[in-house]
Chimera marker file (.cmm) of the C-alpha trace (Angstrom):
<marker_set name="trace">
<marker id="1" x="55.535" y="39.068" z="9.515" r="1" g="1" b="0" radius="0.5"/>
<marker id="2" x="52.735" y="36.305" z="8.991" r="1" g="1" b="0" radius="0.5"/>
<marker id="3" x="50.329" y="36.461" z="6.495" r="1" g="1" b="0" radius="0.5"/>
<marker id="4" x="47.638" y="37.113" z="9.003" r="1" g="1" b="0" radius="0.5"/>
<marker id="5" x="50.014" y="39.912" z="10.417" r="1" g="1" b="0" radius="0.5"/>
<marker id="6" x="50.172" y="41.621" z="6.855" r="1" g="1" b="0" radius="0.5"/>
<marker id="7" x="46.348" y="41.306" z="6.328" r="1" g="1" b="0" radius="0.5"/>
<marker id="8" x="45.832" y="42.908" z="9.714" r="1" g="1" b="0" radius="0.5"/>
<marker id="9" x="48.692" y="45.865" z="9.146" r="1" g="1" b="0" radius="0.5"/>
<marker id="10" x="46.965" y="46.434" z="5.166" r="1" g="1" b="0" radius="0.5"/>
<marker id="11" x="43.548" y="46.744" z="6.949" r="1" g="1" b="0" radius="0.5"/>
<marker id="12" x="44.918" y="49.006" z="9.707" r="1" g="1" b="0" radius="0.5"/>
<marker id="13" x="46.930" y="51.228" z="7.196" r="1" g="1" b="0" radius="0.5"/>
<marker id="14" x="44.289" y="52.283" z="5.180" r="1" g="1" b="0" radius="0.5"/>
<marker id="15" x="42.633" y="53.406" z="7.841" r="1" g="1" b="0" radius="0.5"/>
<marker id="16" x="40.007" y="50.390" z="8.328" r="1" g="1" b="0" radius="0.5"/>
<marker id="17" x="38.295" y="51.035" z="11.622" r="1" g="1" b="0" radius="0.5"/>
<marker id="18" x="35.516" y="48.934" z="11.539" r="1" g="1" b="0" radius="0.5"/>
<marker id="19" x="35.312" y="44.896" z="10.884" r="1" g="1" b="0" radius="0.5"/>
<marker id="20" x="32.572" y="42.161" z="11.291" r="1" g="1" b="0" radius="0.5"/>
<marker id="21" x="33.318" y="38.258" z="11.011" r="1" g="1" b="0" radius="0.5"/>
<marker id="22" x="31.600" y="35.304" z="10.840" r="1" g="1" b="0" radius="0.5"/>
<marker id="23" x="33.573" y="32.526" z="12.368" r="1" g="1" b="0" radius="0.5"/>
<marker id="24" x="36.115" y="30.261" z="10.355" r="1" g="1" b="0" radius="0.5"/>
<marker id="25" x="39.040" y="28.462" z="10.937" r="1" g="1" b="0" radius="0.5"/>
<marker id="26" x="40.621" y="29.380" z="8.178" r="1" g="1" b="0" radius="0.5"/>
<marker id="27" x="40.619" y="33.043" z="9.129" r="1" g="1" b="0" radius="0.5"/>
<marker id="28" x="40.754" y="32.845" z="12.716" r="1" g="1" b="0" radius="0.5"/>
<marker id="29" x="43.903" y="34.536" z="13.430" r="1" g="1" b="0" radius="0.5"/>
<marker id="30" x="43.443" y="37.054" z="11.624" r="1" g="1" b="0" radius="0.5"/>
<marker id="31" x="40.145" y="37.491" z="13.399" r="1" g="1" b="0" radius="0.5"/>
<marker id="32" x="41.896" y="36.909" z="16.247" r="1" g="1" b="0" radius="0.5"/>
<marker id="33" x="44.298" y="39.705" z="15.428" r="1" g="1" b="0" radius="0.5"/>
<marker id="34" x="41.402" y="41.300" z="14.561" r="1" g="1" b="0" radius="0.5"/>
<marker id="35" x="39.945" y="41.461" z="17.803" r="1" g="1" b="0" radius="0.5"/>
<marker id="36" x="43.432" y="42.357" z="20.123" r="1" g="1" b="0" radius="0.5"/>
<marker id="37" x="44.352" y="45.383" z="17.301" r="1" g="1" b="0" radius="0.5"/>
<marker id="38" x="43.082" y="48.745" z="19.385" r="1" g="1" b="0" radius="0.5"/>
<marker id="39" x="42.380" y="50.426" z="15.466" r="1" g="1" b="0" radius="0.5"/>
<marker id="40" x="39.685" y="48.044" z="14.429" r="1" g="1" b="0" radius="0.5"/>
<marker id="41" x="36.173" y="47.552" z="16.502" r="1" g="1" b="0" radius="0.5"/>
<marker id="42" x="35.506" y="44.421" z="15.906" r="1" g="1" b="0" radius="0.5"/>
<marker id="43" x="31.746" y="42.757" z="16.139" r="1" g="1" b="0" radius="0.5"/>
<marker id="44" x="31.570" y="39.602" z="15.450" r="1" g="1" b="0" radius="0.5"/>
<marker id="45" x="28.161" y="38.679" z="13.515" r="1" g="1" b="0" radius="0.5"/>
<marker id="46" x="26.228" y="34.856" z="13.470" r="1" g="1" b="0" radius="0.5"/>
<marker id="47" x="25.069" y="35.612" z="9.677" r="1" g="1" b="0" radius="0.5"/>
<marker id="48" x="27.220" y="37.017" z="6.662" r="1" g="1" b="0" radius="0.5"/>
<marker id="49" x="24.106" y="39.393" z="5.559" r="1" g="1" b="0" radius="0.5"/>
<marker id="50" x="23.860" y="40.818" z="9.203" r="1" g="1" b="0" radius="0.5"/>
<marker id="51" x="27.599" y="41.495" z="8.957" r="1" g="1" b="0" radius="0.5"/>
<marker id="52" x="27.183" y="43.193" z="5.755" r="1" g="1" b="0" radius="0.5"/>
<marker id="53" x="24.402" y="45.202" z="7.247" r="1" g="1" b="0" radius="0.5"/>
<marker id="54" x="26.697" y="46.444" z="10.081" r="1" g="1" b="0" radius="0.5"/>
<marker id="55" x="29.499" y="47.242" z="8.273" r="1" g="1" b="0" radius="0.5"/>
<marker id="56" x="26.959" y="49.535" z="6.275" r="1" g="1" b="0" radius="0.5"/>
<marker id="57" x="25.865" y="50.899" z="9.076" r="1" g="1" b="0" radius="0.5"/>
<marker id="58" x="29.735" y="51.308" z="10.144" r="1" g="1" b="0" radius="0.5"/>
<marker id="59" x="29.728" y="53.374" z="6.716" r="1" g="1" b="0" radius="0.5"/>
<marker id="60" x="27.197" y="55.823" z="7.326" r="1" g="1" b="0" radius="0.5"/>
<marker id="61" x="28.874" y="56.683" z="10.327" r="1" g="1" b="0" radius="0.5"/>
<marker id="62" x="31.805" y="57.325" z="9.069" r="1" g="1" b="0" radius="0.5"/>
<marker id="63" x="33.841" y="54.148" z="9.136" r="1" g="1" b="0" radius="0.5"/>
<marker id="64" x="35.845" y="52.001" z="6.947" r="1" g="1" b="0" radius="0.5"/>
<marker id="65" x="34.662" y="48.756" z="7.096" r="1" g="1" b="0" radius="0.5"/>
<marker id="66" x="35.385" y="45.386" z="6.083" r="1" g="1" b="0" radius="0.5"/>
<marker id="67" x="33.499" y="41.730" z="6.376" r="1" g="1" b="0" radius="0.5"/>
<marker id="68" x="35.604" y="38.892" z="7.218" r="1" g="1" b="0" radius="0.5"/>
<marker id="69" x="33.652" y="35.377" z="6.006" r="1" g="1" b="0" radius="0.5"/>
<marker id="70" x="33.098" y="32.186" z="4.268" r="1" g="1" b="0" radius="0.5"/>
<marker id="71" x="32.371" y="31.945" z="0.450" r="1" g="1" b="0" radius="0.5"/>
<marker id="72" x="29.787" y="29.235" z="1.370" r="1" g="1" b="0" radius="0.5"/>
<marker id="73" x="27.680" y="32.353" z="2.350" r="1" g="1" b="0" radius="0.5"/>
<marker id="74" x="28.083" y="34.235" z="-1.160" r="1" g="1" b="0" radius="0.5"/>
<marker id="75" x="24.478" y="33.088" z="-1.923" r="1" g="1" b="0" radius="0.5"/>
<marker id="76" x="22.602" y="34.364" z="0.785" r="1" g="1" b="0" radius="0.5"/>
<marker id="77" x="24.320" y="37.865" z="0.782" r="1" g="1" b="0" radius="0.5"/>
<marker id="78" x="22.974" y="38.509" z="-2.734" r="1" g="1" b="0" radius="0.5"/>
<marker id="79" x="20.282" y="40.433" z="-2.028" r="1" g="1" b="0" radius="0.5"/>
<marker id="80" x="22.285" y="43.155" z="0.119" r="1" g="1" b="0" radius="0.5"/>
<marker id="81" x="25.356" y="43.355" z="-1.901" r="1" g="1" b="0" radius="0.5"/>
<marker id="82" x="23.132" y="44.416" z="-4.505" r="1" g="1" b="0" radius="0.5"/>
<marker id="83" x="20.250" y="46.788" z="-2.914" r="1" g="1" b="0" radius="0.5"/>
<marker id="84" x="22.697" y="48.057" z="0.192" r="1" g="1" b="0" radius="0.5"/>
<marker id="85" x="26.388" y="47.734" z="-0.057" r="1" g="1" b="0" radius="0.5"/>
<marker id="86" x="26.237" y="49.024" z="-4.700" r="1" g="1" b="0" radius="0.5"/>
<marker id="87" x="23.182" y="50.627" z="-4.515" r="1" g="1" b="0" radius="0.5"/>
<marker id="88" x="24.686" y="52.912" z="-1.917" r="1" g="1" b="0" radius="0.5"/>
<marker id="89" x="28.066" y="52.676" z="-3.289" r="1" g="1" b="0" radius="0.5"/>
<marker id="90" x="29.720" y="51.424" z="-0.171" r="1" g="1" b="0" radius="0.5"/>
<marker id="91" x="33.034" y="50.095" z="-0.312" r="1" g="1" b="0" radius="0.5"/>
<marker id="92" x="33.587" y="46.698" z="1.353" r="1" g="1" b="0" radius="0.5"/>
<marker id="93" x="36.690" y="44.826" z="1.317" r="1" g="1" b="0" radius="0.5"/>
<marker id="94" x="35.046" y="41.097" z="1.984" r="1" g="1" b="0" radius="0.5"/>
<marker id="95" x="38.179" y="39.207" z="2.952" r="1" g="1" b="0" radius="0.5"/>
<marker id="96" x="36.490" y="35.496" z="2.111" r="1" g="1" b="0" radius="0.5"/>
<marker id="97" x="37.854" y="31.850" z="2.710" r="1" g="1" b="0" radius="0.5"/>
<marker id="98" x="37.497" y="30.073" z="-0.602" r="1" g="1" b="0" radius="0.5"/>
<marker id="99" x="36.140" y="26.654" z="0.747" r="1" g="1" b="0" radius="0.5"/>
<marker id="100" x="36.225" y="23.461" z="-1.762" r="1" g="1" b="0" radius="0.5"/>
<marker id="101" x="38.640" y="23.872" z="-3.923" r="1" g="1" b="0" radius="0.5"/>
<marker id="102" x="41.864" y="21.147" z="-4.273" r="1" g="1" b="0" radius="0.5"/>
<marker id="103" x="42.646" y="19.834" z="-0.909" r="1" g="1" b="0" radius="0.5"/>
<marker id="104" x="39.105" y="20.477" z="0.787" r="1" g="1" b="0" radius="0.5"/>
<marker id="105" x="38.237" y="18.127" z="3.610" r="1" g="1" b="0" radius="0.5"/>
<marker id="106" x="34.753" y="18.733" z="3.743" r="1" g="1" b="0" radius="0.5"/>
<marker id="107" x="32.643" y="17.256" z="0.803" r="1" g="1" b="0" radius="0.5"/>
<marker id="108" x="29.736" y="19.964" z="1.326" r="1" g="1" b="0" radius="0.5"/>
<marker id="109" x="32.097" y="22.517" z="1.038" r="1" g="1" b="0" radius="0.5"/>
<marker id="110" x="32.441" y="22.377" z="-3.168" r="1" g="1" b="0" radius="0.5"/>
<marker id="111" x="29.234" y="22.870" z="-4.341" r="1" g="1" b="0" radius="0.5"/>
<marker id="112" x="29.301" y="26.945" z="-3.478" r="1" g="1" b="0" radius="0.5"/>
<marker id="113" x="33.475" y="26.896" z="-4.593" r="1" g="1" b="0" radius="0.5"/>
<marker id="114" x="31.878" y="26.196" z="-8.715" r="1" g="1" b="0" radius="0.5"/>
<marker id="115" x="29.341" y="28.757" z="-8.005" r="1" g="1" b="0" radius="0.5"/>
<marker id="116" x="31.119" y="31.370" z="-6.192" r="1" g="1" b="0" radius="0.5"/>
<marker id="117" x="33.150" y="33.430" z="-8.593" r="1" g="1" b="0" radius="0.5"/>
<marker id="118" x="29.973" y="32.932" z="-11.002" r="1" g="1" b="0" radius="0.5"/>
<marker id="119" x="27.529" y="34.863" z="-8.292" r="1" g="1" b="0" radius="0.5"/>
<marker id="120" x="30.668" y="37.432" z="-8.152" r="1" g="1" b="0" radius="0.5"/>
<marker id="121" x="31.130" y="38.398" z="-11.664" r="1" g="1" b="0" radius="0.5"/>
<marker id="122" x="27.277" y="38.274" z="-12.363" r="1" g="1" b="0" radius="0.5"/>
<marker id="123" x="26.926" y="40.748" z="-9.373" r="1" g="1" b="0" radius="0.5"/>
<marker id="124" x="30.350" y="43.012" z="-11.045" r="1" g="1" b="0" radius="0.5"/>
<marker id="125" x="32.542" y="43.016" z="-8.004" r="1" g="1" b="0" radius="0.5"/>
<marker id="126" x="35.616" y="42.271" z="-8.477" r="1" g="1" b="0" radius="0.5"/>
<marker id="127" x="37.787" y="39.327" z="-7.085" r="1" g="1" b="0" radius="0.5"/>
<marker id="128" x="41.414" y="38.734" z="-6.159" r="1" g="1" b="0" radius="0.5"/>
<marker id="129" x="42.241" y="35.231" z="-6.006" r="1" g="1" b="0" radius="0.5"/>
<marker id="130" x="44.709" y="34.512" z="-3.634" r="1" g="1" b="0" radius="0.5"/>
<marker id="131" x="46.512" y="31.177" z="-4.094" r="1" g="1" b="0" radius="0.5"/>
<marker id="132" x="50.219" y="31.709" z="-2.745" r="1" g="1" b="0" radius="0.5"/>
<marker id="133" x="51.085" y="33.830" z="0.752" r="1" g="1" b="0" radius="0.5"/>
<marker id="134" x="53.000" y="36.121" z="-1.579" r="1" g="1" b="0" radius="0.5"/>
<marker id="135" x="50.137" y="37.034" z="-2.919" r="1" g="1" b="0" radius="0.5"/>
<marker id="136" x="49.170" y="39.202" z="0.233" r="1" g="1" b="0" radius="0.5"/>
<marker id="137" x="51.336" y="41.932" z="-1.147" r="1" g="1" b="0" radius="0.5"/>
<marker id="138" x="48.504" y="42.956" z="-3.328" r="1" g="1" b="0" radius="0.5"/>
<marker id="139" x="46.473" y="43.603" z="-0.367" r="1" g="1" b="0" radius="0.5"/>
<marker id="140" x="47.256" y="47.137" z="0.053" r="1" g="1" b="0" radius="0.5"/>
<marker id="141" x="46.306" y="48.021" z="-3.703" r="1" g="1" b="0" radius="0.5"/>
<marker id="142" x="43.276" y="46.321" z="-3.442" r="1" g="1" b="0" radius="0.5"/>
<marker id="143" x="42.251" y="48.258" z="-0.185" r="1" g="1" b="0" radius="0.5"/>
<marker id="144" x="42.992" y="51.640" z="-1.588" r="1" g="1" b="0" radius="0.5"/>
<marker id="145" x="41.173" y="50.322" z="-4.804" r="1" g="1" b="0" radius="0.5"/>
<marker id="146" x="37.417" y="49.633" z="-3.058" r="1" g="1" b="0" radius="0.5"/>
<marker id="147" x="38.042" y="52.744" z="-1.073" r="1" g="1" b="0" radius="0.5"/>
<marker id="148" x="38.546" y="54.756" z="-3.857" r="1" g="1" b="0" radius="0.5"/>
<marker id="149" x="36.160" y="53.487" z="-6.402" r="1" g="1" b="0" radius="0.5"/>
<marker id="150" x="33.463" y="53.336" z="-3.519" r="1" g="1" b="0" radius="0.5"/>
<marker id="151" x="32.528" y="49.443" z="-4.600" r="1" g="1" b="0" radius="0.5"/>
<marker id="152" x="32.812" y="45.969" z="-2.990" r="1" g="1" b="0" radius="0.5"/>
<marker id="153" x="35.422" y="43.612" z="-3.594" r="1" g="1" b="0" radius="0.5"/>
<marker id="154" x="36.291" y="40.093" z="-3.110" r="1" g="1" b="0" radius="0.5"/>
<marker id="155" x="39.492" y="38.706" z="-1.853" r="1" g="1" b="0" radius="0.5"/>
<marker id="156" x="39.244" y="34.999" z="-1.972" r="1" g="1" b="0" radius="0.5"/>
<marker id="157" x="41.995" y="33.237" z="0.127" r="1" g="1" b="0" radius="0.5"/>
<marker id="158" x="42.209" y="29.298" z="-0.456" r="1" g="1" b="0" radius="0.5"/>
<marker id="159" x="43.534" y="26.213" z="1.432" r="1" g="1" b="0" radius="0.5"/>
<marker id="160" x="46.885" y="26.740" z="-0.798" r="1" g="1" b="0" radius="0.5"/>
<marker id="161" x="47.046" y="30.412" z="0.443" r="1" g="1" b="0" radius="0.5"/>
<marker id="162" x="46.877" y="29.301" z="4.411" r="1" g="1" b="0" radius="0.5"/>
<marker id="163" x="48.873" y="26.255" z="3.264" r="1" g="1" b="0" radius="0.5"/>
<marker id="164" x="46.220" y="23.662" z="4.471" r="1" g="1" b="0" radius="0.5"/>
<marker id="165" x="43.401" y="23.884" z="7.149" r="1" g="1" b="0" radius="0.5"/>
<link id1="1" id2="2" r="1" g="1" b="0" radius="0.2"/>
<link id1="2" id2="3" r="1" g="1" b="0" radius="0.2"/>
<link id1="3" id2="4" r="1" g="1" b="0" radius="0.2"/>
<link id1="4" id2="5" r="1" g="1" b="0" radius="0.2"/>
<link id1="5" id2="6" r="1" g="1" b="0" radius="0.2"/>
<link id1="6" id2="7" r="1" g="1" b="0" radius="0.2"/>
<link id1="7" id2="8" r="1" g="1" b="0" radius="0.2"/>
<link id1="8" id2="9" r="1" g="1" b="0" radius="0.2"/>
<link id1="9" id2="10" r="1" g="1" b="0" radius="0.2"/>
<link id1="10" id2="11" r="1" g="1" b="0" radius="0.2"/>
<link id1="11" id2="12" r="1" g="1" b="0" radius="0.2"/>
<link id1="12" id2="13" r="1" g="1" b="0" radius="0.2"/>
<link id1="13" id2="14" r="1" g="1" b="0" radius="0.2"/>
<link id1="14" id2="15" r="1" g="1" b="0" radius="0.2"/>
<link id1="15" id2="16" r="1" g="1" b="0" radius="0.2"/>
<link id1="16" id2="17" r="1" g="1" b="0" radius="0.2"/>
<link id1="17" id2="18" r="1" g="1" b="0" radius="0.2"/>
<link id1="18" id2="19" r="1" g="1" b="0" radius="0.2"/>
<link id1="19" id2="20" r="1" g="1" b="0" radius="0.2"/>
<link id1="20" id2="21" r="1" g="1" b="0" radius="0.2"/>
<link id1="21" id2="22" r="1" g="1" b="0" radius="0.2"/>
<link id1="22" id2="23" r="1" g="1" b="0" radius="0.2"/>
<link id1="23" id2="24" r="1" g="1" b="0" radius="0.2"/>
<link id1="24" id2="25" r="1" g="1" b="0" radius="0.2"/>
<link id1="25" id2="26" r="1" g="1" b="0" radius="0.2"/>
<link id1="26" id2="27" r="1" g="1" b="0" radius="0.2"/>
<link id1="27" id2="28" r="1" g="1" b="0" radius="0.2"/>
<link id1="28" id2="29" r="1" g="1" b="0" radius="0.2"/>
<link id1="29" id2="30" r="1" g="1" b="0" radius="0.2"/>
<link id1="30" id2="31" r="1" g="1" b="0" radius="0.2"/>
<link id1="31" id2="32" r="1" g="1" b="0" radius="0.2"/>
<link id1="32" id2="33" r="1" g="1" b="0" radius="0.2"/>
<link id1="33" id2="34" r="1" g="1" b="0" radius="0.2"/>
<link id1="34" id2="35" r="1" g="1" b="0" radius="0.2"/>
<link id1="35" id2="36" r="1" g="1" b="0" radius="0.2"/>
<link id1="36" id2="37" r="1" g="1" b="0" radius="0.2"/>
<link id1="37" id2="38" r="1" g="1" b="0" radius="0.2"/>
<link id1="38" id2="39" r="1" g="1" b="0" radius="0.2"/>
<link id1="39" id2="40" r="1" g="1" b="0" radius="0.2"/>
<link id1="40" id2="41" r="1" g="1" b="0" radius="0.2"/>
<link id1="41" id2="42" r="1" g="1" b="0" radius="0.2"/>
<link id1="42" id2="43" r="1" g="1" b="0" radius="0.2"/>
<link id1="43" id2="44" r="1" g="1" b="0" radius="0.2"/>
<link id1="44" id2="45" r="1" g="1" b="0" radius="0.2"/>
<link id1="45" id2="46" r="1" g="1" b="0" radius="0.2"/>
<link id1="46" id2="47" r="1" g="1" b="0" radius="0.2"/>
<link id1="47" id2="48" r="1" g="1" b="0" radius="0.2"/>
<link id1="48" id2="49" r="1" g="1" b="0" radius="0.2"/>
<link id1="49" id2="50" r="1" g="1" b="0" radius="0.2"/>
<link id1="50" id2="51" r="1" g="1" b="0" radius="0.2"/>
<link id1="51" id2="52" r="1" g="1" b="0" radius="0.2"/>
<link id1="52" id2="53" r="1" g="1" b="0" radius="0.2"/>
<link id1="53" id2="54" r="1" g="1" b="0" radius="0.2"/>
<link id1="54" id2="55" r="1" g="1" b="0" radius="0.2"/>
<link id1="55" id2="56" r="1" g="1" b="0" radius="0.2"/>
<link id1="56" id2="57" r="1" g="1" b="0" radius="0.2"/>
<link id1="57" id2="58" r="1" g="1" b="0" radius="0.2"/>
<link id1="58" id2="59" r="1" g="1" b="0" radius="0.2"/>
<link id1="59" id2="60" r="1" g="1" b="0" radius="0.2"/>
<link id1="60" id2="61" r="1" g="1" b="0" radius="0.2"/>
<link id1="61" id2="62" r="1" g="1" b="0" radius="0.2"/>
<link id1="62" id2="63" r="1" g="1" b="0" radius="0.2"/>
<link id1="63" id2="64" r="1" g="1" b="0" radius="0.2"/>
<link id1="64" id2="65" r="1" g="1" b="0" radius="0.2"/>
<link id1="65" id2="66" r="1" g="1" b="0" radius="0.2"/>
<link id1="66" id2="67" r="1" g="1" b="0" radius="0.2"/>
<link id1="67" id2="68" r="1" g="1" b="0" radius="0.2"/>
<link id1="68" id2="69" r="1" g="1" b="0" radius="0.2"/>
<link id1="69" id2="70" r="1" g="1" b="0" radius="0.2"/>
<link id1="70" id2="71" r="1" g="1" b="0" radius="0.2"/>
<link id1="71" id2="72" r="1" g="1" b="0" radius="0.2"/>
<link id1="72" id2="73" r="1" g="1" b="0" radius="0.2"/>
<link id1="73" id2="74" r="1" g="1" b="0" radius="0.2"/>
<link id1="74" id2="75" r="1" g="1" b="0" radius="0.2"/>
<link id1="75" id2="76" r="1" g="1" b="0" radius="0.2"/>
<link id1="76" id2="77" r="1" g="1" b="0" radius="0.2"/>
<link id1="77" id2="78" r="1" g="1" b="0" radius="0.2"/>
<link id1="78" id2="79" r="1" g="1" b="0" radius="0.2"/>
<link id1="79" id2="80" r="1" g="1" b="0" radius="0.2"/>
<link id1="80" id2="81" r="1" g="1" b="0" radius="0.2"/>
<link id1="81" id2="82" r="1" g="1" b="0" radius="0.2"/>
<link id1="82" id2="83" r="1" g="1" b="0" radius="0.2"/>
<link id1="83" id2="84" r="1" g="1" b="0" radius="0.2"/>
<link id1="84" id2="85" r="1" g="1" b="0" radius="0.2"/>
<link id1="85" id2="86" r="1" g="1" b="0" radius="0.2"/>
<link id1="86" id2="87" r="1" g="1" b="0" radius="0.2"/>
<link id1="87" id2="88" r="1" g="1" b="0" radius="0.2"/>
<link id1="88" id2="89" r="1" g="1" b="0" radius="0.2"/>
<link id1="89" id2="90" r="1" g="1" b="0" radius="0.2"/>
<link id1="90" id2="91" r="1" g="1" b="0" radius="0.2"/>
<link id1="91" id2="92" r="1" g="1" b="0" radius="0.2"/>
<link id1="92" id2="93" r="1" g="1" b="0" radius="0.2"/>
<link id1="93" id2="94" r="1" g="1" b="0" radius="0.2"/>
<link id1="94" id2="95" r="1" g="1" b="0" radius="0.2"/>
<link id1="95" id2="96" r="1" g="1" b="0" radius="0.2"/>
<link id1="96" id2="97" r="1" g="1" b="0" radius="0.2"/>
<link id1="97" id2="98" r="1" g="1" b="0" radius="0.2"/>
<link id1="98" id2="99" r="1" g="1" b="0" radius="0.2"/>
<link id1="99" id2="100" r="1" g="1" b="0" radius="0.2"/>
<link id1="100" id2="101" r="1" g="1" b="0" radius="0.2"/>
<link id1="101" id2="102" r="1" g="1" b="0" radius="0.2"/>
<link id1="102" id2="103" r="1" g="1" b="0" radius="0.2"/>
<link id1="103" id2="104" r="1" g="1" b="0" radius="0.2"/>
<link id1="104" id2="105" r="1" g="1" b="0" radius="0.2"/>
<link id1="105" id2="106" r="1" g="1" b="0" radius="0.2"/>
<link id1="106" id2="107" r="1" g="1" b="0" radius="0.2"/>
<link id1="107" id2="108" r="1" g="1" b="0" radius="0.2"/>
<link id1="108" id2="109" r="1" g="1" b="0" radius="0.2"/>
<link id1="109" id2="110" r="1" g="1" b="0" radius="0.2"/>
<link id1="110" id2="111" r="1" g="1" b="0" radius="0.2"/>
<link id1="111" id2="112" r="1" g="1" b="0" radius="0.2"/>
<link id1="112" id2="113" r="1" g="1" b="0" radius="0.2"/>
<link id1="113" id2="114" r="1" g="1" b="0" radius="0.2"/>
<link id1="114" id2="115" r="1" g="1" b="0" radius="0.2"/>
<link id1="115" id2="116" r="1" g="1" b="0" radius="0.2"/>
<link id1="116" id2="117" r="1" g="1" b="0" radius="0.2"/>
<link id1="117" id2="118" r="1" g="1" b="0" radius="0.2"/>
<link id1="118" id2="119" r="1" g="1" b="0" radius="0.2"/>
<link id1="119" id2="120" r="1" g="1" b="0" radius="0.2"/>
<link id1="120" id2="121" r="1" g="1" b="0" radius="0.2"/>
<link id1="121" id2="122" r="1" g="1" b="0" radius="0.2"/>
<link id1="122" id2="123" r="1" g="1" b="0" radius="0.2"/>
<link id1="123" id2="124" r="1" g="1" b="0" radius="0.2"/>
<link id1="124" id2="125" r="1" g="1" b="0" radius="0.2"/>
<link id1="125" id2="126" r="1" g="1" b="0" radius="0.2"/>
<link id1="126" id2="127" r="1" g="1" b="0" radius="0.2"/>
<link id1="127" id2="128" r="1" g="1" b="0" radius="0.2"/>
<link id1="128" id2="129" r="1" g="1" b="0" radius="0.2"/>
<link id1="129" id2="130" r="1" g="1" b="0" radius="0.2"/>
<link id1="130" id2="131" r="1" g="1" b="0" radius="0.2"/>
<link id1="131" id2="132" r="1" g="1" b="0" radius="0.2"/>
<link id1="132" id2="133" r="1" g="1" b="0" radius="0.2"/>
<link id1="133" id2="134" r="1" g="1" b="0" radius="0.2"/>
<link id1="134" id2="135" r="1" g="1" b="0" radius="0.2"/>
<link id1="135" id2="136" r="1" g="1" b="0" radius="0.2"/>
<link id1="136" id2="137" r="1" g="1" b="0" radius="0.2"/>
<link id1="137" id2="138" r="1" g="1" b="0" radius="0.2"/>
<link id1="138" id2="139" r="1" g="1" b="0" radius="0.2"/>
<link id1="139" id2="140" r="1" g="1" b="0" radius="0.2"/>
<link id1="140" id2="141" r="1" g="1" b="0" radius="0.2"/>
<link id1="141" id2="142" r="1" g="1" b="0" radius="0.2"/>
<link id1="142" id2="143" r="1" g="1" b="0" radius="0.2"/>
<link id1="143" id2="144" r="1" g="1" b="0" radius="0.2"/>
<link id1="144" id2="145" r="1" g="1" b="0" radius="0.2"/>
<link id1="145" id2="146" r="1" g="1" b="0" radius="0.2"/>
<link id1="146" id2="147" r="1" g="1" b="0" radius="0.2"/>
<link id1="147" id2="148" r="1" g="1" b="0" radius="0.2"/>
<link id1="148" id2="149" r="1" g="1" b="0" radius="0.2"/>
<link id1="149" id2="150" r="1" g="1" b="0" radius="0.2"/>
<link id1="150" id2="151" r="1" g="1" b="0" radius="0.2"/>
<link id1="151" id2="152" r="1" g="1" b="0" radius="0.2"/>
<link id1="152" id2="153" r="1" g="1" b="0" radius="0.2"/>
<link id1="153" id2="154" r="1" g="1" b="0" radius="0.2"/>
<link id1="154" id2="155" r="1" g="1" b="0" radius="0.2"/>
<link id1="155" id2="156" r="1" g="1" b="0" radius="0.2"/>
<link id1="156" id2="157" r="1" g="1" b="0" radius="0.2"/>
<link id1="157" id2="158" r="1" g="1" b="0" radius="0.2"/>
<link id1="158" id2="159" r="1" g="1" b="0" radius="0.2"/>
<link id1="159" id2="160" r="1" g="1" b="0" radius="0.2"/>
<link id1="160" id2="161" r="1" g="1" b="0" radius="0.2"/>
<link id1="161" id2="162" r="1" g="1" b="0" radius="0.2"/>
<link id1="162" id2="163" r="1" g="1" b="0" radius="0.2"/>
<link id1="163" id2="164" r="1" g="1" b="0" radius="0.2"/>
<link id1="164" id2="165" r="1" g="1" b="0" radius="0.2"/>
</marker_set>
């Protein structure tokens, strides 16, 4: 099984029917996957926020949702982790490409990697740093965790995790 394949069976397992993405190439087979798996209704969004506010919406009606997106976004989603997705204590798996670290390509790209896990811990959510495709074991946990606790949570996946770009 590929690491996108695990990501997509974790998500479908615990019972995540609902997922938004912003486009990526980093991510795009498992948005891909995403979009062919008959468990998951997928919407693709143009803006990380917007994403966030359908998976809320998702939520309210009953679904599991999760956001699929860039960390180069973190900064503009501020405003609705904090006054939607905690206010309302809505769990929200953000599965996030960690752009601009060690082996980035794209010299725009590293100025939101030093700020990024910065912007998470001053917002408390909690993020899972995932360097190595072993680490995708840890998946599952981390699902059941934001589902249970009823909170948002990063999983940042970098270069080294999709070995390259």
């Amino acid at each position: 099984m590929t690491v996108s394949e695990k990501i997509v069976s974790d998500l479908v397992a615990n019972d995540v029917q609902f997922a938004t993405t912003v486009p990526c190439k980093q991510l795009g087979t498992v948005i891909d996957l995403i979009e062919e798996n008959k468990s998951i209704h997928h919407v693709p969004c143009n803006k990380e926020d917007e994403g966030m506010g359908l998976a809320a919406g998702a939520w309210m009606g009953g679904k599991r949702p999760c956001i699929i997106m860039q960390n180069t976004a973190i900064g503009v989603t501020v405003n609705t982790l904090v006054t939607l997705t905690q206010y309302y204590r809505m769990p929200l798996p953000m599965l996030i490409s960690y752009r601009g670290e060690l082996g980035e390509p794209v010299a725009c790209q590293v100025e939101m990697a030093v700020h990024t896990k910065g912007l998470l811990e001053q917002l408390k959510i909690p993020a899972f740093h995932f360097h190595n495709p072993d680490d995708v074991g840890e998946l599952d946990d981390i699902l059941k965790y934001t589902f249970m606790c009823n909170k948002p949570v990063a999983i940042l996946t970098d270069a080294s995790f999709w070995q390259g770009y």
